[in-house]
C-alpha positions, 0 to 999 in steps of 0.5 A, spaced: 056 633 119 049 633 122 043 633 120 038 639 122 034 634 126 039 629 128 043 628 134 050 630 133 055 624 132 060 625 138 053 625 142 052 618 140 059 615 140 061 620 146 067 622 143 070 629 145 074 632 140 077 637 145 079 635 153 078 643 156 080 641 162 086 638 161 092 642 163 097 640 158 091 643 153 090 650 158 097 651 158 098 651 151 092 650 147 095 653 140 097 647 136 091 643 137 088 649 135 092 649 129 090 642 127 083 642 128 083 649 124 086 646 118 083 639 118 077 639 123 074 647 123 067 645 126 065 640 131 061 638 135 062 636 143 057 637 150 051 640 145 056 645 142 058 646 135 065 649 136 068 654 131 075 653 130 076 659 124 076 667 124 072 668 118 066 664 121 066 668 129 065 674 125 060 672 122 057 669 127 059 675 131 055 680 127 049 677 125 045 679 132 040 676 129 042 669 128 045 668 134 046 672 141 049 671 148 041 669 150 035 666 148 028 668 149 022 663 150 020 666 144 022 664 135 022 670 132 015 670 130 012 670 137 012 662 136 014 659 143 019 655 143 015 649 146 011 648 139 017 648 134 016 642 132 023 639 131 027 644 134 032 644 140 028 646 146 030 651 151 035 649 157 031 648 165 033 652 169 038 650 175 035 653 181 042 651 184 044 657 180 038 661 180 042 669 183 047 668 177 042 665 172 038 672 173 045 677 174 046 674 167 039 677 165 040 683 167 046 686 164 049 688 157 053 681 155 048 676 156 042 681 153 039 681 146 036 687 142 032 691 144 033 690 152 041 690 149 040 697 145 037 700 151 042 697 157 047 699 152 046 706 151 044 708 158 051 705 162 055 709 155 051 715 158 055 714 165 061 710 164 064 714 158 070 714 155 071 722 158 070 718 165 075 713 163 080 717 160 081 721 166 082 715 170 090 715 167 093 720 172 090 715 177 092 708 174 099 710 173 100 713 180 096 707 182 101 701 179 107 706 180 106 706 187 105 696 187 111 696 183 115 701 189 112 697 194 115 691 190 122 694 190 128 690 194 126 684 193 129 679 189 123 675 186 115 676 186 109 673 184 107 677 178 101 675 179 098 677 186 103 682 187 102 686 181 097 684 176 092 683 180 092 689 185 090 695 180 085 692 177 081 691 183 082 697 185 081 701 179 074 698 180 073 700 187 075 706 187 071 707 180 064 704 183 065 707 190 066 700 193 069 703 201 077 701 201 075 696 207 070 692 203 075 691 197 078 686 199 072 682 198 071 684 190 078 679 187 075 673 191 067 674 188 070 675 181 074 669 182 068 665 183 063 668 179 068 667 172 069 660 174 061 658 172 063 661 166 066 654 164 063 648 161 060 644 165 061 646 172 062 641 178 056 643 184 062 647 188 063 651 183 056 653 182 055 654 189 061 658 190 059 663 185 052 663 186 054 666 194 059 671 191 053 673 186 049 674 192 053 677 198 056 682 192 050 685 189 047 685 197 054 690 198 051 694 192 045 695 194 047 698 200 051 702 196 046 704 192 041 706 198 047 711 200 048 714 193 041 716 192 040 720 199 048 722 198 051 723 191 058 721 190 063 722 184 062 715 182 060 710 177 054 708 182 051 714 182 052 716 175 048 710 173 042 711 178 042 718 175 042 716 167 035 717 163 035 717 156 027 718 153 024 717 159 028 710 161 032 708 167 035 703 169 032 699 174 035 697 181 036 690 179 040 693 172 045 697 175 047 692 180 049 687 175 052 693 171 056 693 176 058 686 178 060 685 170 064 690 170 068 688 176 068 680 172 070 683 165 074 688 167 078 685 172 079 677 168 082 681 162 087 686 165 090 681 170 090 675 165 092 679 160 098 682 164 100 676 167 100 672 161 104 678 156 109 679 161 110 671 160 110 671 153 115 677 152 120 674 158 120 667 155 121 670 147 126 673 149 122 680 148 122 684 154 129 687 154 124 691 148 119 693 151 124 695 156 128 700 151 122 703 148 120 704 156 126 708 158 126 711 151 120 714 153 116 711 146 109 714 145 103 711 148 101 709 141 107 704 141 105 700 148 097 700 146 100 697 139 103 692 144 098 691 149 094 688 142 099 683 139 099 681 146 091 680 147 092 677 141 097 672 142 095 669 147 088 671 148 085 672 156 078 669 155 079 663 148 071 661 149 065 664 148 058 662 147 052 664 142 045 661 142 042 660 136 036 665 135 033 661 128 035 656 124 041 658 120 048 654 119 055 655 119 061 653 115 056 648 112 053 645 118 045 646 120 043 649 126 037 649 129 034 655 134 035 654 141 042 650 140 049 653 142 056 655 139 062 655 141 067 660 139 075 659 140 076 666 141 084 663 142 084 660 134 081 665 131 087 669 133 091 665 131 088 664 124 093 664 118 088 666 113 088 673 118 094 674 121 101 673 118 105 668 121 100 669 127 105 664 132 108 670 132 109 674 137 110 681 132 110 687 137 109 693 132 102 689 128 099 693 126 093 693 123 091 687 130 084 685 129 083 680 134 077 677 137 079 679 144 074 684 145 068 680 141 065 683 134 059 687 133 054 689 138 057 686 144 064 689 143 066 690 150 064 696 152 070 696 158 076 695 153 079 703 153 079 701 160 083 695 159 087 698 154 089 703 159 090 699 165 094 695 161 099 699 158 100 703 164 101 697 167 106 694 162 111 701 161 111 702 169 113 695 171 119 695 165 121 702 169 121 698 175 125 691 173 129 692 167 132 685 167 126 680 169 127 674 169 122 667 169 122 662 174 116 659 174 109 659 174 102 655 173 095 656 170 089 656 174 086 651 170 080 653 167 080 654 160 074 660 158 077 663 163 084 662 161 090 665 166 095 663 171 095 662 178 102 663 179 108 667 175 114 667 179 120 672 176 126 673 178 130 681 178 136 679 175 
């Protein structure tokens, strides 16, 4: 265990206790997760302390001010960080990265009171449940039509054929992107989330860094349009929101809007593709089949939709700095050091979740870590619930008898879905 002022052990030795690039780890990553929660629950790799257990992420995850998703040039007592003696010091900034590291500054996930407090109260004032709940009509109309269109054939791929066109369009239409440029939004998401993993190689920071930039110069021409002609969109409804005087600025609204597009679309495209693999391959689909032509309640899909998320869980790695001195599970930490939560463990806790490798589709209560605890609890889950529980009940209409033929993981692991899944109608 390392001291507050010593360099961490693996840091020494060069050890890695986890391999997060490997593909045998990505594809299933649950039993070393179990071993390293029953015999090593924190540890420390590439300037991290990893958080293996559930009660350990929720407590980091509530206590804002502890730890956030950013980290000021400032202690809490005003004090720059340059003149704490003995403490980690902030990161220099990669000019490689300079468009994404300023998106990051400027929208809800990567923000800490009280600049979070306003975000998030101004973006709720436009993008409310009211609004989401009346995209329903549109959602199932939307994957009706993609699990029409894929009618006749005698295999697909899950993935591009089906998981992926909804949430995209979803977006668009909710932020007003025009049909021609839609196209674009899969591939910048792509890139973007991808320089969410640990330590990037140089193309991959490249690659995100252009896809921040050509989104957000599409955004700003859409804005300029709204404010001169208003829309029924999400775009107009951001330029328009004030509360007490405050409005979000042009730069805010634009990284509102590129985070919705990333969080939004990453967890429904995973987290379908990923269900529909595990139900398939558990011998569980002819279930959810049943309950579809049954006609099931919507409450019954979202009970399913949670244990899926659970399960297998779409995003498995989040980050947290440390805002002051504190410790976990026993382990000092020190302001202007990291944590890294494995979401994905934490949800397969067995101090949590009875039988948690278990995939038990009427658990209920489920309460996972997929969408994060406290005040960063992801603002867009009712929209992923939604997307993916229409998603789920129109593709067992569409293909009663599924059947998996293969697929591939993407490769990364904090960012965790499958490049490929290729079913068979049967």
């Amino acid at each position: 265990m390392p001291q507050p002022d010593s360099t961490p052990p693996d840091l020494v030795l060069g050890l890695n206790v986890l391999d997060l690039s490997s593909p045998a780890f990505v594809a299933d990553p649950y039993p070393e997760l179990a071993r390293l929660r029953a015999g090593t629950p924190t540890f420390w790799q590439q300037d991290r302390l990893f958080v293996t257990r559930y009660e350990d992420m929720a407590r980091i995850l509530k206590d804002s001010r502890s730890f956030g998703r950013a980290i000021s040039p400032f202690s809490r007592d005003e004090t720059p960080v340059s003149e704490l003696s003995g403490r980690a010091s902030l990161p220099v900034p990669d000019l490689r990265r300079a468009a994404f590291d300023a998106f990051n500054t400027n929208h809800l996930l990567d923000s800490e009171p009280p600049k979070h407090t306003r975000l998030r109260s101004l973006v709720g004032l436009a993008f409310t449940p009211r609004r989401v709940e009346g995209l329903r009509d549109r959602i199932a109309e939307i994957v009706n039509g993609v699990a029409a269109a894929l009618q006749g054939q005698t295999s697909f791929d899950l993935v591009s054929g089906y998981a992926e066109p909804l949430p995209v369009t979803v977006i668009a239409e909710l932020l007003g992107v025009p049909e021609e440029e839609r196209h674009l939004l899969r591939p910048w998401s792509a890139a973007i989330v991808r320089l969410y993993e640990v330590n990037p190689p140089d193309e991959v920071i490249a690659a995100a860094e252009q896809a921040v930039l050509d989104f957000s110069a599409l955004l700003r021409g859409l804005l300029a349009q709204r404010r001169a002609t208003p829309q029924d969109d999400l775009i107009t409804a951001l330029a328009q929101v004030e509360e007490a005087g405050e409005k979000l600025s042009e730069q805010e609204l634009i990284d509102t809007c590129i985070l919705l597009l990333n969080a939004g679309h990453e967890a429904s495209v995973n987290g379908l593709s990923a269900g529909v693999l595990n139900l398939c391959r558990q011998g569980l689909w002819a279930e959810i089949v049943r309950a579809a032509q049954a006609g099931a309640p919507e409450k019954y899909f979202r009970t399913v939709v949670e244990e899926l998320l659970r399960f297998d869980t779409p995003l498995p790695l989040f980050e947290r700095w440390v805002l002051q001195d504190t410790a976990v599970a026993g382990v000092p930490l020190r302001r202007g050091q990291k944590v890294a939560l494995l979401y994905a463990s934490g949800n397969r806790d067995a101090q949590k979740f009875k039988a948690p490798d278990e995939l038990r589709l009427t658990r209920d209560p489920n309460p996972h870590l997929t969408f994060g605890l406290g005040i960063h609890y992801c603002l867009g889950a009712p929209l992923a619930r939604l997307e993916l529980s229409s998603s789920l009940r129109a593709l067992a209409l569409a293909f009663p008898r599924l059947e998996v033929e293969d697929f591939a993981y993407s490769g990364g692991f904090v960012i965790r879905g499958l490049e490929r899944l290729t079913v068979r109608v049967v």
